[in-house]
Structures are given as C-alpha cells and as structure tokens.
C-alpha positions in Angstrom: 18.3 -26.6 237.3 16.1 -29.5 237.4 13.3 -28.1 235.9 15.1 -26.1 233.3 17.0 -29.2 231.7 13.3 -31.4 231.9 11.8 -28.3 229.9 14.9 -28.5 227.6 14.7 -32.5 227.0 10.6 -32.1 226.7 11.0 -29.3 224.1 13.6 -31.7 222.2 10.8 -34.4 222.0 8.2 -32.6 220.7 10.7 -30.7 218.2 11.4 -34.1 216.5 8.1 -36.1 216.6 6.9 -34.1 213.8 10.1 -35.2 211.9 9.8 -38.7 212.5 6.2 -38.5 211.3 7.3 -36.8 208.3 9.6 -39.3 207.3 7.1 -42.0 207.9 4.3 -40.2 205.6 7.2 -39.9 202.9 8.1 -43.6 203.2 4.2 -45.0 203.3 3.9 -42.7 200.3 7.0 -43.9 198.9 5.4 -47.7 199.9 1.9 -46.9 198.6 3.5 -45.6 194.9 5.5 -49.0 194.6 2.6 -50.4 195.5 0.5 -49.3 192.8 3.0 -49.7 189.9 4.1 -52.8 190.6 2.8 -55.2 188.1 1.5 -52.4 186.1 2.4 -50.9 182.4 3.2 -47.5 182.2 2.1 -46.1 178.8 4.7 -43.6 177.1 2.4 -41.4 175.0 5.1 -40.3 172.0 3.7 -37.1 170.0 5.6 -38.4 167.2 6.1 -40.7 164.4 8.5 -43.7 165.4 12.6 -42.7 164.2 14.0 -40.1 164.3 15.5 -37.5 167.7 11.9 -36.9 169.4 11.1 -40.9 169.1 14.6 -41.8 170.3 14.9 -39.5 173.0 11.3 -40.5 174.8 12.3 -44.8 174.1 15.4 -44.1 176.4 14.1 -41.9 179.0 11.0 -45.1 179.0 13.3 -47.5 180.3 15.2 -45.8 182.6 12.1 -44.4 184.2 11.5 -48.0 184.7 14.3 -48.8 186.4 14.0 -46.0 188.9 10.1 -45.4 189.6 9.4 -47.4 192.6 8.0 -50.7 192.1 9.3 -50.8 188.2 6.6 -50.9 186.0 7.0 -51.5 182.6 6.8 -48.4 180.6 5.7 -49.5 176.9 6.4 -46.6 174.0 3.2 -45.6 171.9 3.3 -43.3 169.3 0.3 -41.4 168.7 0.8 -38.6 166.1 -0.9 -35.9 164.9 -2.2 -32.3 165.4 0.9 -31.4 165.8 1.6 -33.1 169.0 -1.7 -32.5 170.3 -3.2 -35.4 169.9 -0.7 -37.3 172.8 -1.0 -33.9 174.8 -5.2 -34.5 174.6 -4.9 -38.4 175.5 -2.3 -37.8 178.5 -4.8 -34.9 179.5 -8.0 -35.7 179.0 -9.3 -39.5 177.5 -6.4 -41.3 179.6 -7.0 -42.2 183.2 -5.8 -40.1 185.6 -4.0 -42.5 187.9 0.0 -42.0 186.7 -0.1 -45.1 184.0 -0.1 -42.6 181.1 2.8 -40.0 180.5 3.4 -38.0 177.4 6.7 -36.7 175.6 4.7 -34.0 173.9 6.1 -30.9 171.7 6.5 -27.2 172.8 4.1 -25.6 170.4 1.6 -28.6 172.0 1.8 -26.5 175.4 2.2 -22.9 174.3 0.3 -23.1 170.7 -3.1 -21.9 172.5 -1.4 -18.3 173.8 1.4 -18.4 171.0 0.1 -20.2 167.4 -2.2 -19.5 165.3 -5.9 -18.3 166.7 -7.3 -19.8 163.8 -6.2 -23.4 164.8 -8.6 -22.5 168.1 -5.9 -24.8 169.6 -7.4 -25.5 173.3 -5.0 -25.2 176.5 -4.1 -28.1 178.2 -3.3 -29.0 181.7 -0.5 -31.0 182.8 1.5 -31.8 185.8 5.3 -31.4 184.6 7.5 -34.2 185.1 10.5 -31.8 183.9 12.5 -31.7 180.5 15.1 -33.9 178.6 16.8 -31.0 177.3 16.9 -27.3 176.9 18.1 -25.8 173.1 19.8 -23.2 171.6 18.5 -22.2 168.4 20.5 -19.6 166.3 20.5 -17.8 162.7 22.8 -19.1 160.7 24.5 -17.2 157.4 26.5 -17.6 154.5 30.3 -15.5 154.8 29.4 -14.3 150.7 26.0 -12.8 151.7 26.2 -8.6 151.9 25.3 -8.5 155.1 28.1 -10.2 157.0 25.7 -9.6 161.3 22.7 -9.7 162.0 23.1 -5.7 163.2 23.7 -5.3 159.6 19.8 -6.8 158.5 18.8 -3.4 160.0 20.0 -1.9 156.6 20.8 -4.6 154.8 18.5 -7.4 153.2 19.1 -11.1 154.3 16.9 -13.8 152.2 16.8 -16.4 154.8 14.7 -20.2 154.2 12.0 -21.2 156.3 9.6 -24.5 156.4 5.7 -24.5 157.5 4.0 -21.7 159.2 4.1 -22.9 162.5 8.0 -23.5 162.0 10.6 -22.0 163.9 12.4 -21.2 160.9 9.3 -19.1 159.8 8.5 -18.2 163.2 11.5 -16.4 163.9 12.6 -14.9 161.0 9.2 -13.4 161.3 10.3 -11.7 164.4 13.2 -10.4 163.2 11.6 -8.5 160.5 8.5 -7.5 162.2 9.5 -6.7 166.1 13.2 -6.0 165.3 12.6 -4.4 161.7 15.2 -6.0 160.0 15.0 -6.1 156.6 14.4 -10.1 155.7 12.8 -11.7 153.4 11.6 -15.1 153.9 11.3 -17.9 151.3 9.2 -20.4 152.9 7.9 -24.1 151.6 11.0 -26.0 152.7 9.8 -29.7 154.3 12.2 -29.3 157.0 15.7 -28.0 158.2 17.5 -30.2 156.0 16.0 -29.1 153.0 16.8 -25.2 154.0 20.2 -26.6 154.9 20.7 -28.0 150.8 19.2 -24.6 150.0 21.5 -22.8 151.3 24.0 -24.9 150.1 22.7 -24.0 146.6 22.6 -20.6 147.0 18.8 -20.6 147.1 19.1 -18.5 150.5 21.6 -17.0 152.5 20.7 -18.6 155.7 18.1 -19.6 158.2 17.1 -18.9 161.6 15.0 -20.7 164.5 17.2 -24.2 163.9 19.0 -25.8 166.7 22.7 -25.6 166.6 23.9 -29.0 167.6 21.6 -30.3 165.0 23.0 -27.7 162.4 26.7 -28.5 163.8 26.3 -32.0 163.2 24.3 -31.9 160.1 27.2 -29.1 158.4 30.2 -29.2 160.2 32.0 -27.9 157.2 30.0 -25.0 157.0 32.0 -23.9 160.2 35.2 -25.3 159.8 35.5 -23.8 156.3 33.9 -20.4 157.4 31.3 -20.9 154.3 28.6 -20.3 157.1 28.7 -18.9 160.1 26.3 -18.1 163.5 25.2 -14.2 163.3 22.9 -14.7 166.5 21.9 -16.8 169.1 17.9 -17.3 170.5 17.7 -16.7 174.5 20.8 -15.9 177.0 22.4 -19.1 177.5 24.5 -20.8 175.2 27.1 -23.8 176.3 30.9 -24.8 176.5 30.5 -27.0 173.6 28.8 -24.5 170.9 32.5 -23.0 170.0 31.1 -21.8 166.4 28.7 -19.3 168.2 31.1 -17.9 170.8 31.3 -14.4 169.1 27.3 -14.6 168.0 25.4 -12.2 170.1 21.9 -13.2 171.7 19.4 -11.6 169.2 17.4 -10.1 172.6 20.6 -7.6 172.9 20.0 -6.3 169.7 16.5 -5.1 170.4 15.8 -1.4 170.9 12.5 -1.0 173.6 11.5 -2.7 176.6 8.6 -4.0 174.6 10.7 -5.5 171.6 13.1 -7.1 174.8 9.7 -8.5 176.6 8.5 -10.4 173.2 11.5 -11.8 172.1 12.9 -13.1 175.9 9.0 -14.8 176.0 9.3 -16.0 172.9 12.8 -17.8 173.5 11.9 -19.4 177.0 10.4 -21.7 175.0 13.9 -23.4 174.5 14.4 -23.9 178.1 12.0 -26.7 177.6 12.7 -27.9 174.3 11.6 -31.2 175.2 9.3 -31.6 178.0 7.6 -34.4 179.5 4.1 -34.4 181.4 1.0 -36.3 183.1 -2.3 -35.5 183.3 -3.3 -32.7 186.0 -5.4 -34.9 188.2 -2.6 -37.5 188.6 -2.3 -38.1 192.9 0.3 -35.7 194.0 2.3 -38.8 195.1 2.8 -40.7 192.1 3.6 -37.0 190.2 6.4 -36.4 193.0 7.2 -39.8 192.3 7.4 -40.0 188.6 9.1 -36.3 188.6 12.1 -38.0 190.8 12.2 -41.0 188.2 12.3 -38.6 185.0 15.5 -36.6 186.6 17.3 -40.1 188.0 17.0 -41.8 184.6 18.5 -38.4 183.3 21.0 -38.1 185.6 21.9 -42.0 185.1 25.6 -42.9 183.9 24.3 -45.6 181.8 21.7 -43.3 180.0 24.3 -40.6 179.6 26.4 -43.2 177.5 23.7 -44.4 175.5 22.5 -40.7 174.7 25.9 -39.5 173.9 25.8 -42.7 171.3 22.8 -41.5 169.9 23.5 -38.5 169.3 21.0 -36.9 171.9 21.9 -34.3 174.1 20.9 -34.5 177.9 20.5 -31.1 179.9 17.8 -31.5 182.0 15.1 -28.9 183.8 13.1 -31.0 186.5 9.3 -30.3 186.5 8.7 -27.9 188.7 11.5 -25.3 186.7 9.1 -26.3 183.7 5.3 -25.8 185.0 7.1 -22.3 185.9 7.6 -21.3 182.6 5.7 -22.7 181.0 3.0 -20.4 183.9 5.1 -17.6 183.0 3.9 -17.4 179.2 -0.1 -18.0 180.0 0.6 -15.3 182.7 2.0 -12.7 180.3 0.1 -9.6 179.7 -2.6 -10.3 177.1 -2.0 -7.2 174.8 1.9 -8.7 174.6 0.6 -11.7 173.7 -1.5 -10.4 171.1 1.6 -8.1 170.0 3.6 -11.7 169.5 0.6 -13.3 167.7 0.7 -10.8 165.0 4.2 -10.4 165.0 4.4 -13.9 163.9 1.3 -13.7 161.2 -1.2 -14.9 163.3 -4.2 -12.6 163.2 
C-alpha cells in the first residue's frame, strides 16, 4: 500500500512539472514581449487614403491595440496608398523590419489579387502572419421593384442591366459571375467611380440595380429604397447573413442558385473572400511571440466595450475572425485546384 500510493504521488509530480514550466515559458514570453514594446512605436501601415470607413476603422483598432499589447506601445497611423493596397501589404512584407513594430490594415484583393485579379497586373503573392479581421461582410444584388425581372432566378431568362465601377470592382466582378458561371442574362454598364455613383444611377433609372456592394453600406446609404419597396435585395453573396439585415431575409444566397458542383465550387471561393472583409497582418518573419501577442491585442481591442461604442458611433461594424480563422482561408484559396482558379480568372475577364 505503501509503495502503490509513493508511485501515485511520484506520478502526480512529474504530471505537473511540465505544466508549471509551461506557464512559466508563457509568462517569460509574455515578459520578454512587454519588454520589447515598451517605449517603442508601433507603425499602423493604412492601405488607404486618410477619411473615410477603411481609414476610420484601422485609427480605432490602433489605439486600442495599444492599450491591450503588453507593454503599450504607441501605435502611430500611416497611410501609405496605392497599388491598390499593395503598396502597405509590400512595406508590412517585405521593406519594413521584421521585429512586430510594423502592422498593416491592408485590402482583400491585396491578399488574393495574385491567384484571383488580373494576370496582367503580374500582382506578386505576399506573405503575412494574420493578426485576424475587423469585420466579415455581406455583399448582395440589389434591384429596382419596376425592373422585368422581379429574382435573380428570373436573370436566367430575363435581362437585368445592372451598374458596376472599375474592373477590379466587386460590382464588375460579380456581375461578371453571374452572367458568365451562372449564365444569367446581365448586362453590365460599367465606368461608375464608386457605389455611390451606381446608387444615383439607379436612382435615375440609368440601371436597374447592382451587385457585389455591401449591404449595411447600401442600407445606410438608401434606406428608402427599402422602406418604400423601390429596391429591393434579389440575392445575397456567401451563406451567412445576420439578425440585423431584415431587408434580405427572403433573398436567397446566390451559391443556391447554381446548377453543377463546379459553378457551386467558384462561386463559394469566390465569396470567402467576405469572411475577411477587413483583415489585418504582419510580416511573416515577425517572432512567433510578438505574432501571438499582437493576434490577442487585435481580438481584445475588438472585443472591448469602449471600442464597441465608439464603432457603433461611427458607423463601423465590428464582427470579428481572429487570425488564425483568416491565414485559413485565406490558405484555402492559394490551395484551390489551379484549373478552378483559372476557370474564376476568366470568368471574371481576366485572361
């Protein structure tokens, strides 16, 4: 009896010796990450102009990240501009030292552009370690109540003229889909600035609708479109939709309307690009540490009462995905088949 209960008490020690010395690793990491930022700036690399949502949305998450990354650096907004986001993606993963003081609110298109855009751009991938994402989105088509077609089931035999900006848009993008995976019959009138130029063309009559634009932007942009039934949501992009979006709750996802597997496989990859609508990164060879650390900073500030009123104020809606939710779908688009990745490219126009 002896014996058995020493073996029992010796086999208790050596079961938690290696938890103890976990928890101390953790806390000297925890201890060596305040270490390093404290004093420090943190750059914010903004891939946008100041104003407007994207610039808003990266100045809030800064200074919350401050106050809950260990040893509370000061994270200073820079906004760098350009290549359609690219430019902040290149400097967060390439010119910028790779020590954690440099993290980038980059674009979509800057992380999936080199396996999704245009081959012609000869857009280069680039690595990042996600941090996570301030918010997923739910883009939708969006039609007026006197056009003939009255679905989007009925584009398959009826035409619907729908407004679309640039040719990397989403508004181009995805009308282009519709007509060329789904084979609706759409025609697109591109050369709009924005969505709030298709928006006053539609109003006009100059189109009967648009697709690829985000709802709550469209809700709060046209609520009377709704409320009047003058326009109204014929689909939805992706599977999820929320509580909130009321006007879409009879919309169907446009994935449900497709008719192969194949035609199902483009359009789900195409739409997981809204469950990181706006993603957040450092560079790849950042110590694993300081990632974990800055990946539990990003989600605290998000999850942070204070933040969550100031957002709401804004305007800016806050549905996080942490980082490691991201760098996995992000891993599931570079990992897609390369002939359905070719079968997207020219679906879109890109040859």
């Amino acid at each position: 009896m002896t014996v058995r209960l020493r073996s029992i008490f010796t086999t208790s020690i050596l079961l938690t010796v290696p938890i103890v010395d976990a928890a101390a690793g953790s806390a000297l990491a925890q201890n060596g990450v305040a270490d390093f930022y404290r004093g420090k700036t943190l750059n914010m690399v903004i891939g946008s102009a100041t104003g407007g949502g994207f610039d808003a949305y990266a100045r809030l998450i800064g200074r919350y990240m401050a106050k809950h990354l260990p040893g509370n650096p000061m994270i200073v907004p820079q906004n760098v501009p350009g290549s359609g986001g690219f430019a902040a993606g290149y400097r967060v993963a390439v010119s910028a030292p790779q020590d954690g003081t440099h993290i980038g609110a980059v674009h979509p298109t800057t992380i999936v552009d080199p396996v999704l855009g245009d081959p012609r751009k000869s857009a280069k991938p680039l690595d990042f370690a996600y941090l996570g994402s301030a918010s997923t989105d739910v883009e939708a088509c969006y039609l007026r109540t006197d056009a003939p077609a009255k679905s989007l089931r009925d584009a398959f035999d009826t035409e619907i003229i729908l407004g679309a900006s640039n040719q990397a848009s989403s508004s181009r993008e995805y009308a282009a889909l519709l007509k060329n995976v789904l084979g609706m019959k759409v025609t697109i009138v591109g050369g709009y600035s924005g969505t709030n130029q298709i928006i006053l063309a539609v109003d006009r009559g100059e189109v009967q609708g648009m697709c690829g634009a985000s709802y709550l932007g469209v809700v709060t942009a046209r609520p009377d479109w709704f409320s009047n039934n003058l326009v109204k949501v014929i689909s939805h992009q992706g599977s999820k939709t929320h509580p909130e979006h009321k006007w879409m709750a009879d919309a169907p996802a446009t994935v449900t309307l497709a008719k192969t597997e194949e035609q199902r496989q483009i359009l789900n990859l195409y739409d997981s690009q809204e469950e990181f609508a706006r993603p957040y990164v450092t560079g790849p060879n950042v110590p694993p540490e300081r990632i974990e650390a800055l990946r539990l900073a990003f989600m605290s500030a998000l999850d942070d009462p204070e933040l969550r009123r100031e957002a709401a104020g804004l305007g800016l809606q806050i549905s996080p995905a942490p980082g490691a939710q991201v760098q996995a779908l992000v891993a599931n688009i570079y990992n897609a088949p390369p002939e359905l990745l070719r079968k997207i490219r020219a679906a879109l126009g890109y040859q």
